[in-house]
C-alpha positions in Angstrom: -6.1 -1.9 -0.4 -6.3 1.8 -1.3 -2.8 1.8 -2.7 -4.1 -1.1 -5.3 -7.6 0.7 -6.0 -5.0 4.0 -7.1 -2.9 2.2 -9.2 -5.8 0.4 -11.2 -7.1 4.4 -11.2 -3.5 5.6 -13.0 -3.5 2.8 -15.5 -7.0 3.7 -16.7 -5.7 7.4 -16.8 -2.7 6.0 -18.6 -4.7 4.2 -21.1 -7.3 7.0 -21.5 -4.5 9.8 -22.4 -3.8 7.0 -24.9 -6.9 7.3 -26.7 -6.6 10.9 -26.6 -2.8 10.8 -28.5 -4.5 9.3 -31.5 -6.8 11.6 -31.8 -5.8 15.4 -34.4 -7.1 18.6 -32.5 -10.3 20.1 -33.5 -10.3 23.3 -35.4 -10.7 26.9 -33.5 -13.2 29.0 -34.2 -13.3 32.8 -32.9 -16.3 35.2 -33.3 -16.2 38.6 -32.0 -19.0 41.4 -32.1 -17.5 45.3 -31.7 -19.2 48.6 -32.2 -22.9 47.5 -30.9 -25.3 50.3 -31.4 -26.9 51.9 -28.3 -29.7 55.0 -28.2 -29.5 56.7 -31.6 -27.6 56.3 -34.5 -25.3 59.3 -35.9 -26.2 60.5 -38.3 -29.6 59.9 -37.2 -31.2 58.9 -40.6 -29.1 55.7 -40.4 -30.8 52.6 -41.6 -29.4 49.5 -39.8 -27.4 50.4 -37.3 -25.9 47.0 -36.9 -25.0 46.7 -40.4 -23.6 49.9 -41.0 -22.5 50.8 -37.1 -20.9 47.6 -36.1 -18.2 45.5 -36.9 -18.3 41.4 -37.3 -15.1 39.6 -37.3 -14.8 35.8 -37.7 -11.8 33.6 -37.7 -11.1 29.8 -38.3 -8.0 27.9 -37.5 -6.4 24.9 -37.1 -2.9 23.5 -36.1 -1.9 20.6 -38.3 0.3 17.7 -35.8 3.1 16.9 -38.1 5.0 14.5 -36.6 3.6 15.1 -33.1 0.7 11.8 -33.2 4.0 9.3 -33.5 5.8 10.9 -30.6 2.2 11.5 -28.3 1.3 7.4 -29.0 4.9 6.3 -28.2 4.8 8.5 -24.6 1.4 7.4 -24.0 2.7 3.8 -24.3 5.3 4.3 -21.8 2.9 5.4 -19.5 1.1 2.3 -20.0 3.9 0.7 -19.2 5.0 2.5 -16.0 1.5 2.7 -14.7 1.0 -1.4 -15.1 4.6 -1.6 -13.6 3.3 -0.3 -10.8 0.1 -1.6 -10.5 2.1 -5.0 -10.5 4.5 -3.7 -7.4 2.0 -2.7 -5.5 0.0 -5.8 -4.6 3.5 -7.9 -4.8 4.6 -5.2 -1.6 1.4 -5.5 0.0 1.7 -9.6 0.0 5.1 -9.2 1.2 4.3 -7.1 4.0 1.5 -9.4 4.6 3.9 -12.3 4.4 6.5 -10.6 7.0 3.9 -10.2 9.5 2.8 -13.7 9.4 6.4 -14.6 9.9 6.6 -12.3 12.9 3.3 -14.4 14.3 5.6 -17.2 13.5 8.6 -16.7 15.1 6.6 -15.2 18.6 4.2 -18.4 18.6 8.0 -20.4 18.7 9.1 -18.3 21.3 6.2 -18.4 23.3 6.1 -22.0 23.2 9.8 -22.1 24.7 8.6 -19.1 27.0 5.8 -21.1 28.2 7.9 -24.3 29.0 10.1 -21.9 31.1 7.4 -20.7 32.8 5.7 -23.9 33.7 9.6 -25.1 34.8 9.8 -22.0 37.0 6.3 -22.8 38.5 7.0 -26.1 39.8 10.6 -25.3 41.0 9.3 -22.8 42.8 6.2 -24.9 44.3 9.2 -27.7 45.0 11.2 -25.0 47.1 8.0 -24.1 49.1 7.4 -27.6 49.8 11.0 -28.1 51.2 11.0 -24.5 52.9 7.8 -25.9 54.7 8.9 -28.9 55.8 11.7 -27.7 57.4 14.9 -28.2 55.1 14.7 -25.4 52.6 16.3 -22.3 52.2 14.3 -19.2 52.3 16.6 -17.5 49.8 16.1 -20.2 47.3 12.7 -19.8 47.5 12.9 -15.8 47.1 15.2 -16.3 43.7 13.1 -18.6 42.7 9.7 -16.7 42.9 12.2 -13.5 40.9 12.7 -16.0 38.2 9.3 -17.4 37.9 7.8 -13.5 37.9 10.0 -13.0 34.8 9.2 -15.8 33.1 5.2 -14.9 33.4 6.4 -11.5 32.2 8.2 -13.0 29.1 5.3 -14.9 28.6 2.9 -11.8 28.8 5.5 -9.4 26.5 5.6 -12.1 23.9 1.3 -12.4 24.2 1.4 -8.3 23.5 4.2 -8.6 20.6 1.6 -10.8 19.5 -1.6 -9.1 19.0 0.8 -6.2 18.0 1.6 -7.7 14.9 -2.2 -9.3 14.3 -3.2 -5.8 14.5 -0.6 -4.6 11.8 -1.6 -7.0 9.6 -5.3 -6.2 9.9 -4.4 -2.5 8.6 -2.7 -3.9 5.5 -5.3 -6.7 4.3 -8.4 -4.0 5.8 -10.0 -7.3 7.6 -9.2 -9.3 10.5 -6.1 -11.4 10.8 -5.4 -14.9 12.8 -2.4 -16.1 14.7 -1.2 -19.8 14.5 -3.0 -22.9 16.1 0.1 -23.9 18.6 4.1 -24.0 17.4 4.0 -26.9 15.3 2.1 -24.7 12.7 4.1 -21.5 13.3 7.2 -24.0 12.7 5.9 -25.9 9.0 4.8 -22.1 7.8 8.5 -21.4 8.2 9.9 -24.5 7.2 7.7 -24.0 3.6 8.3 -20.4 3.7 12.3 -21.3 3.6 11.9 -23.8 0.7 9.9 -21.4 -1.2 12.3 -19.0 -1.7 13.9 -19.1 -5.0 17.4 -20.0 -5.7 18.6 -17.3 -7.7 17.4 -13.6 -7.6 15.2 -12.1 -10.7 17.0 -10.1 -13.2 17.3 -6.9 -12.7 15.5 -5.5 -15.9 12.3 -8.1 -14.6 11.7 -6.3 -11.3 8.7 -4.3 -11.4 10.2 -0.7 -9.9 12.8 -0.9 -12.6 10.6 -1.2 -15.3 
């Protein structure tokens, strides 16, 4: 994930600036050069122009941190801190995104198990209501609501099948690979079940919670 590869990035900046907080500035130095000598001197007899012509000036300084290396360390910590903080968050969102998708798969795979029972019942009554149409006791308009309810149950069916590869494709942008959908309902239905047990019984403290920190 790039969002993880940036927040590993931000705590080595983090820990980097605190390197650089321990460290007392180096010393300035300034040099300047005025006056240079060009064509002939005045008066002309002049021995060493830049000696006697120009002007040298050099300077030295340095800015003493009192009471500034405490305060830079103790910020620099902090961002340590916040930086790791969300280095932590960042994967946790990521798995729960991941997590929500897989219960999306979930819940479609157990609705497409009930949509395909429907269908499969619409099927056959319909098929029974041609037989009995054709053989001379039927009635034509049972037949007709019968083929409307069986053409929306094939559509449920099909709606569900897109929701479907919807969400697989979702999932593939978050984990950058390719994700799978559950072998049948009765493996949709025990990653819920587990899922459901899973979650804990009371909710973290608030200070614990990785965007607070």
């Amino acid at each position: 994930s790039a969002d993880v590869s940036e927040a590993d990035m931000n705590v080595d900046v983090a820990r980097a600036n605190r390197h650089q907080a321990e460290l007392w500035p180096n010393p300035e130095f300034d040099f300047t050069w005025g006056d240079v000598p060009l064509g002939a001197s005045n008066p002309s007899t002049l021995d060493d122009p830049l000696l006697n012509e120009t002007n040298y000036n050099f300077g030295l300084s340095y800015t003493f941190p009192v009471g500034k290396i405490g305060a830079r360390e103790d910020s620099a910590d902090a961002a340590i801190r916040a930086t790791s903080a969300s280095r932590d968050r960042v994967p946790r969102a990521a798995a729960l995104e991941v997590l929500a998708a897989v219960g999306k798969l979930a819940t479609i795979e157990l609705r497409r198990e009930g949509l395909k029972q429907l269908s499969s019942d619409a099927a056959s009554d319909l098929e029974a209501a041609r037989v009995k149409l054709k053989a001379g006791f039927g009635d034509e308009l049972d037949v007709e609501r019968l083929e409307v309810e069986a053409s929306r149950a094939a559509q449920e069916e099909a709606s569900s099948d897109a929701d479907a590869q919807e969400v697989l494709a979702d999932c593939a942008a978050i984990v950058g690979g390719t994700c799978k959908g559950f072998d049948g309902a009765a493996a949709a239905r025990d990653f819920l079940t587990r899922w459901i047990e899973r979650v804990p019984k009371s909710a973290p403290r608030l200070e614990d919670r990785e965007d607070i920190k």
